[in-house]
C-alpha positions in Angstrom: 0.0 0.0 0.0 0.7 3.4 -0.4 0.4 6.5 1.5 0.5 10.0 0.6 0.8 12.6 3.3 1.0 16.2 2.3 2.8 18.2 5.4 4.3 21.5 5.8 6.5 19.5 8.4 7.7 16.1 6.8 10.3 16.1 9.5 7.8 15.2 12.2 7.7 11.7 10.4 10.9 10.1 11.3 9.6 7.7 13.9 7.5 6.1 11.0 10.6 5.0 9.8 11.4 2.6 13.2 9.7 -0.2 14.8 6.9 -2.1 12.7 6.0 0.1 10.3 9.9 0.7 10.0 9.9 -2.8 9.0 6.8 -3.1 6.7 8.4 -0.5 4.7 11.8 -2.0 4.2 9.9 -5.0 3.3 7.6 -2.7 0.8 4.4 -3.9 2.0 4.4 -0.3 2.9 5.2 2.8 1.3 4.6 6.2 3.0 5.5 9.2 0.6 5.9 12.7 2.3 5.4 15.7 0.3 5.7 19.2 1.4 2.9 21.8 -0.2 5.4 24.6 0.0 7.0 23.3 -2.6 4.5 24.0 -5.2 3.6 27.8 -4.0 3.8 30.2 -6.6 4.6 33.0 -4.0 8.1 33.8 -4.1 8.4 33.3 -0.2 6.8 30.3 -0.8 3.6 31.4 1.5 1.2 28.8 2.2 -1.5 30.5 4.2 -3.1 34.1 4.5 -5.9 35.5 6.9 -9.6 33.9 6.7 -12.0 36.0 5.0 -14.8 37.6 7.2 -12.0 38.1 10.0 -11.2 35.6 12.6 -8.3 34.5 14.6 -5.5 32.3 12.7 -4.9 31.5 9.1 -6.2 29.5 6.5 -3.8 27.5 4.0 -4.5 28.9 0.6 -6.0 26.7 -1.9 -3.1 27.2 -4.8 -0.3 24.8 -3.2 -2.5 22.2 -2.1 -4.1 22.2 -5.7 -0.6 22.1 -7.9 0.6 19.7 -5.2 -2.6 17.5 -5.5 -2.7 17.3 -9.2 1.0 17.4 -10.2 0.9 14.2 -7.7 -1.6 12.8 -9.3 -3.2 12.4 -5.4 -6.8 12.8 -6.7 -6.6 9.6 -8.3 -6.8 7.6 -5.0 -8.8 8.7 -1.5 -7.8 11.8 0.2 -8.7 12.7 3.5 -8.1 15.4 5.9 -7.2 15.3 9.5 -9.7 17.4 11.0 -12.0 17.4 14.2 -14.8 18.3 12.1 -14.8 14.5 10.4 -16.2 11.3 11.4 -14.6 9.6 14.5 -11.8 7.1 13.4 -12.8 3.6 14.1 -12.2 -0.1 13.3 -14.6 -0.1 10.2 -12.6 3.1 8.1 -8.9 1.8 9.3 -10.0 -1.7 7.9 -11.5 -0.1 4.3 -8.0 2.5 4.7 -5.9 -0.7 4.6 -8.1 -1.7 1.6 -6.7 0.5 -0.5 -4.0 0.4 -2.9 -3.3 4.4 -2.3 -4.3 7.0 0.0 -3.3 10.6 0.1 -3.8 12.3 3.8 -3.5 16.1 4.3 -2.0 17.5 7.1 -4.0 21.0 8.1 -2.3 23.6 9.9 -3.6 27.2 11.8 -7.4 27.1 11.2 -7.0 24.5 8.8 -7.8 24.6 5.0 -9.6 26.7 2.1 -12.7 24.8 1.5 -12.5 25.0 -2.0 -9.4 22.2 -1.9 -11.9 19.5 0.4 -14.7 20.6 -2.1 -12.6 20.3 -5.5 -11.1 16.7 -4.4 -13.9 15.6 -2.7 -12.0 15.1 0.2 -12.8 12.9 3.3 -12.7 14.5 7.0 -11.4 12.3 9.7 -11.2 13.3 13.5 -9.1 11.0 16.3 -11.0 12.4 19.0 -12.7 15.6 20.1 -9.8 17.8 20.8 -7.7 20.4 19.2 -3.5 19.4 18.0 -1.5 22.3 16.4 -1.6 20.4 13.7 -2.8 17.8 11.6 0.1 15.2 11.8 0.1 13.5 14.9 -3.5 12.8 13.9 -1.9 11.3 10.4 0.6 9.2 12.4 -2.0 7.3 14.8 -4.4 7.0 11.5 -1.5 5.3 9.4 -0.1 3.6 12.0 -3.3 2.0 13.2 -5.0 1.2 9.4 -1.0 -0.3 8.9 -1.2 -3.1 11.4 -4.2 -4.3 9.5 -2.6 -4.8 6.1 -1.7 -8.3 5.6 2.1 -8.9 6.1 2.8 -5.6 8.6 2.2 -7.9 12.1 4.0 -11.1 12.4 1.1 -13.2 13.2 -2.1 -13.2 10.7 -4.5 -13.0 13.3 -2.7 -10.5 15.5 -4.4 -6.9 14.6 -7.8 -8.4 14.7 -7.1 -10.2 18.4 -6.1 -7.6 20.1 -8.4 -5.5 22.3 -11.1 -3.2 20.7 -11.0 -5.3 17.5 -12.3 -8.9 19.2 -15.5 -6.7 21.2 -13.5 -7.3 24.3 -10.8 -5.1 25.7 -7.6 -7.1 26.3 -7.4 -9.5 29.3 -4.4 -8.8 31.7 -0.4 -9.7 30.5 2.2 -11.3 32.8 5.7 -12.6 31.7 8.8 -13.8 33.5 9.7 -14.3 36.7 6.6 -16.0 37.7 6.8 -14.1 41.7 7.9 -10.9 41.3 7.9 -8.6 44.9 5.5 -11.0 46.3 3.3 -11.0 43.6 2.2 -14.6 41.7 1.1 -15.1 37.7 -2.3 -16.7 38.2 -1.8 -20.5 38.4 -4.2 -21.5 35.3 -1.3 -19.4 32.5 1.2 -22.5 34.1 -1.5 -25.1 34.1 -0.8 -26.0 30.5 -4.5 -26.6 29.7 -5.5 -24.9 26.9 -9.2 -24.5 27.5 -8.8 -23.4 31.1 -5.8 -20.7 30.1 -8.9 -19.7 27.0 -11.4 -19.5 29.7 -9.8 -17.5 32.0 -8.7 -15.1 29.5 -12.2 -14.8 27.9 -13.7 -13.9 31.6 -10.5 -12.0 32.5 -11.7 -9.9 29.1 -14.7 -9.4 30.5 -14.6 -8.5 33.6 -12.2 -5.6 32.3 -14.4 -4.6 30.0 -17.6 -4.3 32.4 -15.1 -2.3 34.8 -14.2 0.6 31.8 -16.4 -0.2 28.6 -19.6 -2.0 30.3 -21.2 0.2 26.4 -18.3 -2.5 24.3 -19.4 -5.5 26.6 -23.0 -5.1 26.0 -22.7 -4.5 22.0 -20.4 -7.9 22.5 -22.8 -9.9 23.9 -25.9 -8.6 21.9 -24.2 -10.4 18.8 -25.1 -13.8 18.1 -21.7 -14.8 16.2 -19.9 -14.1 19.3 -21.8 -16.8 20.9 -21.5 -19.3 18.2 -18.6 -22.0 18.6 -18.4 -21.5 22.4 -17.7 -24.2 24.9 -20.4 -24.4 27.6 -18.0 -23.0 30.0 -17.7 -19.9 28.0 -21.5 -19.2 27.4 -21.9 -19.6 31.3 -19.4 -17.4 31.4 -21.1 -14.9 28.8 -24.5 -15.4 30.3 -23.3 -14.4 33.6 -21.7 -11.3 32.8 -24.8 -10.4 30.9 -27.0 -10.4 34.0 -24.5 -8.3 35.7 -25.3 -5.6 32.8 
């Protein structure tokens, strides 16, 4: 896949280039292309912004860069969408049809964001990570790629890794331990060393639950209300299930 992000700070993407997605784009299951809009302003102090019309505090980021940049590009052949706390919250469903794509193009918007005309003309997608203002537009783009990334085959190790982790399964993520087994007093729960496999499964399905009844109970009840998340249980699980569901 291939990402487009158009920044006025392409230097605030170096940690992109570490860890997994580091890795995913070494192997080319990823590309991420950074391109700068000041680059194509026809102003010869390469401006990229002015004041709003009808007065206001801030500026705007003129339409002509982002329009040269778009179609010289060729970005309007693929998605585009704009970081912006006016868009649709991010969620499992749009990263999933993100890492669909072949290409995507994401704009990073800057003082009080961008000339309408450019969202209009491209028909630009608005997409918000939360209800709350950055400075800018690209720590919004890093959490977007990053998290539509681990769902493209080949980025995680494991196959089934980004869609078993907590949020994705219905369930927020049952509690982690690792070595030494006491640690300041402290024990690993005695069914993760009993080598049974349906007990360890059990425990971390009502482990999951309990956790998510404590901080989501909204997740656990959608959860529950589905029939496929019933089907293919052990009778120990649905007890489980069915008890956590009177507790709602």
């Amino acid at each position: 896949m291939k990402i487009n992000i158009v920044t006025l700070f392409p230097e605030m993407f170096a940690p992109m280039e570490a860890s997994i997605i580091g890795r995913a784009r070494e192997k080319r299951i990823l590309e991420i292309n950074l391109i700068n809009p000041r680059d194509y302003s026809t102003n010869k102090h390469k401006k990229v912004d002015d004041y709003p019309f009808g007065g206001g505090q801030g500026m705007v980021m003129m339409p002509q860069p982002l329009f040269d940049c778009i179609k010289k590009n060729n970005l309007n052949k693929g998605k585009i969408f704009y970081m912006s706390p006016r868009g649709d919250i991010l969620n499992y469903r749009k990263l999933k049809e993100i890492a669909s794509l072949s290409e995507a193009t994401v704009l990073c918007g800057h003082y009080e964001g961008i000339d309408q005309r450019v969202l209009d003309e491209f028909q630009v997608e608005e997409v918000s990570i939360g209800d709350f203002i950055l400075t800018g537009g690209e720590l919004a783009a890093m959490v977007m790629v990053d998290a539509a990334s681990r769902l493209i085959p080949g980025v995680l190790s494991g196959e089934s890794s980004a869609t078993e982790e907590s949020i994705y399964s219905g369930l927020l993520e049952h509690s982690q331990y690792t070595q030494p087994r006491e640690f300041q007093g402290i024990e690993v729960p005695d069914v993760l060393y009993s080598g049974n496999h349906a007990l360890i499964d059990l425990w971390k399905l009502e482990e999951s639950m309990r956790i998510t009844l404590d901080r989501r109970p909204e997740i656990l009840k959608q959860f529950l209300d589905k029939d496929e998340n019933w089907n293919n249980r052990t009778k120990a699980e649905k007890k489980v299930m069915e008890n956590y569901r009177q507790l709602l």
